[in-house]
C-alpha atoms as a printed R data frame, in Angstrom:
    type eleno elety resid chain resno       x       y       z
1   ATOM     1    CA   UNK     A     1   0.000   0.000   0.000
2   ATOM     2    CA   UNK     A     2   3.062   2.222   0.505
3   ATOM     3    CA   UNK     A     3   4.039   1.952  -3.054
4   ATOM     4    CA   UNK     A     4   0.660   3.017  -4.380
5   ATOM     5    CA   UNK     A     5   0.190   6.154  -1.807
6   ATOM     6    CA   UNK     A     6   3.723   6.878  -3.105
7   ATOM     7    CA   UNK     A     7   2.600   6.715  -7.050
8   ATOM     8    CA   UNK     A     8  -0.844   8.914  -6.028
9   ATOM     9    CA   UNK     A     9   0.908  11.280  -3.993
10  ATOM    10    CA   UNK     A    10   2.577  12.660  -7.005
11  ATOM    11    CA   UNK     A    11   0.081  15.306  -8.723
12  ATOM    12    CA   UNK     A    12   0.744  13.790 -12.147
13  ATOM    13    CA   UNK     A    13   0.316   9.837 -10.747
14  ATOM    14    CA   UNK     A    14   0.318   7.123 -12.697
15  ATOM    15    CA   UNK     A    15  -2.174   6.486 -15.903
16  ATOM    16    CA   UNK     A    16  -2.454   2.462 -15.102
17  ATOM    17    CA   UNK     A    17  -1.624   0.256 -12.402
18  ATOM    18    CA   UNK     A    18  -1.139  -3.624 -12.453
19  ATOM    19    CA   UNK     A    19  -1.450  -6.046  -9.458
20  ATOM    20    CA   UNK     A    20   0.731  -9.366  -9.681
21  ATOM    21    CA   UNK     A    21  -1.267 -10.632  -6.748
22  ATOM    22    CA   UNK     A    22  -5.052 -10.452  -6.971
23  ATOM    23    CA   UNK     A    23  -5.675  -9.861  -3.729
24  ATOM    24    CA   UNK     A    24  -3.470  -6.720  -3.162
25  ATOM    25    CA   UNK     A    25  -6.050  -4.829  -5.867
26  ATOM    26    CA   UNK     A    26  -8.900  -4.514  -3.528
27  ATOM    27    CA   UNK     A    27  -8.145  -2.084  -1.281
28  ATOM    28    CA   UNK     A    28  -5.895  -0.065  -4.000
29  ATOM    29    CA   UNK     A    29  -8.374   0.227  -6.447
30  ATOM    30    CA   UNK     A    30 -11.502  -1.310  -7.329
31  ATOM    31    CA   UNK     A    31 -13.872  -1.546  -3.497
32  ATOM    32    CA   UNK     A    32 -14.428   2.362  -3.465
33  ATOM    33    CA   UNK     A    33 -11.764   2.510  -1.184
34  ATOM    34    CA   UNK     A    34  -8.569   3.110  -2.720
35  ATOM    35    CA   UNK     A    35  -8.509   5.187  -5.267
36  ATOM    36    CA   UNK     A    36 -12.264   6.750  -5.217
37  ATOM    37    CA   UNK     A    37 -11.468   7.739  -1.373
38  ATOM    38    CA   UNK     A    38  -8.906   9.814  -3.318
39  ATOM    39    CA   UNK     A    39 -11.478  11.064  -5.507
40  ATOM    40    CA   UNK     A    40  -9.916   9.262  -8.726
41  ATOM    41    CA   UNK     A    41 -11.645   8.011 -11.109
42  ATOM    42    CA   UNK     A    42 -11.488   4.303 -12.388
43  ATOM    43    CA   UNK     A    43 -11.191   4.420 -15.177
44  ATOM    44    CA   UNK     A    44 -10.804   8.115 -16.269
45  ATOM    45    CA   UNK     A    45  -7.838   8.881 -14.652
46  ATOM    46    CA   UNK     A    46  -6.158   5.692 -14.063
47  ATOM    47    CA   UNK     A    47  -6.915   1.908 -15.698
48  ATOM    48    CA   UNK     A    48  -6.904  -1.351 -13.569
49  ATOM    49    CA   UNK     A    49  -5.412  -4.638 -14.390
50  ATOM    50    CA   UNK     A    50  -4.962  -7.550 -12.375
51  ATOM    51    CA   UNK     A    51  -3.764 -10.632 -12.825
52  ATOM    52    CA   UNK     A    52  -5.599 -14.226 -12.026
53  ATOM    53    CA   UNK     A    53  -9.493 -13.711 -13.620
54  ATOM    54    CA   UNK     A    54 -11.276 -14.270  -9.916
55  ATOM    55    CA   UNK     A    55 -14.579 -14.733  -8.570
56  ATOM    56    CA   UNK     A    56 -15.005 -11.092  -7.527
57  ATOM    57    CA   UNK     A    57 -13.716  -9.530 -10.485
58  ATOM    58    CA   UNK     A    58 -17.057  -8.595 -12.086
59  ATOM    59    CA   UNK     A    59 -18.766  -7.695  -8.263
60  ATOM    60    CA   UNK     A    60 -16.609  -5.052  -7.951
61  ATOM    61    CA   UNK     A    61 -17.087  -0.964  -9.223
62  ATOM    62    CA   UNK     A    62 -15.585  -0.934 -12.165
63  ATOM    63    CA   UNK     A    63 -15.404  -4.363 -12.992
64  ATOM    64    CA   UNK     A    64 -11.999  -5.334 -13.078
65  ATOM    65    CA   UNK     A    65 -10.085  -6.254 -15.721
66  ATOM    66    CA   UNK     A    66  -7.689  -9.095 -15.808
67  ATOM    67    CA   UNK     A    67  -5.415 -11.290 -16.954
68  ATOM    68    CA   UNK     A    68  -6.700 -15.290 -17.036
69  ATOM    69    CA   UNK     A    69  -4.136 -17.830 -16.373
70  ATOM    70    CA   UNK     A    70  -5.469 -21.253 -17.174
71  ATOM    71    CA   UNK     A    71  -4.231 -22.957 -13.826
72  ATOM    72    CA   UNK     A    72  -5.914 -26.413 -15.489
73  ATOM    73    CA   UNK     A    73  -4.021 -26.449 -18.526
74  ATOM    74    CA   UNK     A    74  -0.812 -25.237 -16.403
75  ATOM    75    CA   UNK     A    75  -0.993 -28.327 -14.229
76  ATOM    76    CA   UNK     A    76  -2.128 -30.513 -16.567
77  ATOM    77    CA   UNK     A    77   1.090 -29.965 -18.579
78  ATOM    78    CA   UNK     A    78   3.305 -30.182 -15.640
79  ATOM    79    CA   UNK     A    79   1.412 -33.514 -14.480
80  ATOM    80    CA   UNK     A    80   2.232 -35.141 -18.282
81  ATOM    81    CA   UNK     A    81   5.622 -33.343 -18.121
82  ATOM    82    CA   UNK     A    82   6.680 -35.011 -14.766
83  ATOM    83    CA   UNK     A    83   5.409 -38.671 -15.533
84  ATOM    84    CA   UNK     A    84   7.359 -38.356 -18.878
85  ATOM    85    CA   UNK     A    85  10.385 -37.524 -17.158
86  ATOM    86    CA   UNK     A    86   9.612 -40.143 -14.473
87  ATOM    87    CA   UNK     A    87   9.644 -42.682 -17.328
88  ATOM    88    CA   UNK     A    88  12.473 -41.654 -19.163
89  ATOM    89    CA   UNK     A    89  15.316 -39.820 -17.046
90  ATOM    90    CA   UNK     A    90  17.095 -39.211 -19.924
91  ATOM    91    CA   UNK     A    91  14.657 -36.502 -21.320
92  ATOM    92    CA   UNK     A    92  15.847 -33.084 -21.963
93  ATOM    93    CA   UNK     A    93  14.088 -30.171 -20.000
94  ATOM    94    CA   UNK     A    94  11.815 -28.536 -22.106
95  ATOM    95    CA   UNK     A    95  10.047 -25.262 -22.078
96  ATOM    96    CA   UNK     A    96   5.854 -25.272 -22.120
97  ATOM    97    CA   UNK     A    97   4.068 -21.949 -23.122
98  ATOM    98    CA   UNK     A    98   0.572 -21.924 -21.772
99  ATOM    99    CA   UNK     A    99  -1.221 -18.566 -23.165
100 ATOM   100    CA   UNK     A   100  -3.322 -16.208 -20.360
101 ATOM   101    CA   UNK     A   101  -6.039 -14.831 -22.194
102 ATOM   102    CA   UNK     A   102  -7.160 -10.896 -21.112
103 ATOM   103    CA   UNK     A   103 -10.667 -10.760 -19.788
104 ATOM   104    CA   UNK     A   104 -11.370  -6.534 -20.803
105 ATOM   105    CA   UNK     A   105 -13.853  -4.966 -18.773
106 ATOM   106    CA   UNK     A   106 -14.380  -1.394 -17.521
107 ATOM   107    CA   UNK     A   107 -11.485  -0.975 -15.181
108 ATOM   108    CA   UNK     A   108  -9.248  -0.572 -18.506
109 ATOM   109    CA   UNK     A   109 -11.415   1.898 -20.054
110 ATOM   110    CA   UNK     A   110 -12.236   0.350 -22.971
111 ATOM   111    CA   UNK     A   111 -15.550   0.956 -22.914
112 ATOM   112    CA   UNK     A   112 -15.638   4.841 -22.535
């Protein structure tokens, strides 16, 4: 919460601000707390975007835009990845790519 305060505090702020950890975006932002306690508009004057597309992200005001990591198809791969290694020791690491998909909804501004 320091960091953010920090960023706000600073008459020409920030224009976006993205949250690695979904919970952390609550009080900053999005629960009429954070930012509209400052009297900043969401998302006029600055955009949300948080990562992990969670249960709550369409209850709150604006609803919030995030990024969607598929946590199925993530340990799904690693599941097959680790019994195939488990078979054959003599596999070479390899890297997997599992695409996030962006869920856009108002907290970007897209919509204005």
């Amino acid at each position: 919460m320091p960091a953010i305060r920090h960023l706000l505090s600073d008459c020409s702020g920030p224009n976006a601000t993205l949250s690695l950890r979904r919970m952390t975006i609550l009080p900053r932002c999005c629960c009429k707390q954070g930012l509209l306690k400052r009297q900043i508009d969401v998302p006029r004057q600055i955009r949300v975007l948080s990562f992990d597309d969670v249960g709550f992200a369409t209850l709150v005001s604006p609803a919030l835009t995030t990024i969607h990591q598929p946590c199925r198809d993530i340990a799904v791969c690693a599941f097959q990845a680790m019994v195939e290694r488990l078979n054959d020791p003599t596999l070479p690491a390899r890297h997997i790519t599992v695409a996030p998909r962006l869920v856009v909804r108002d907290s970007c501004g897209a919509y204005l």
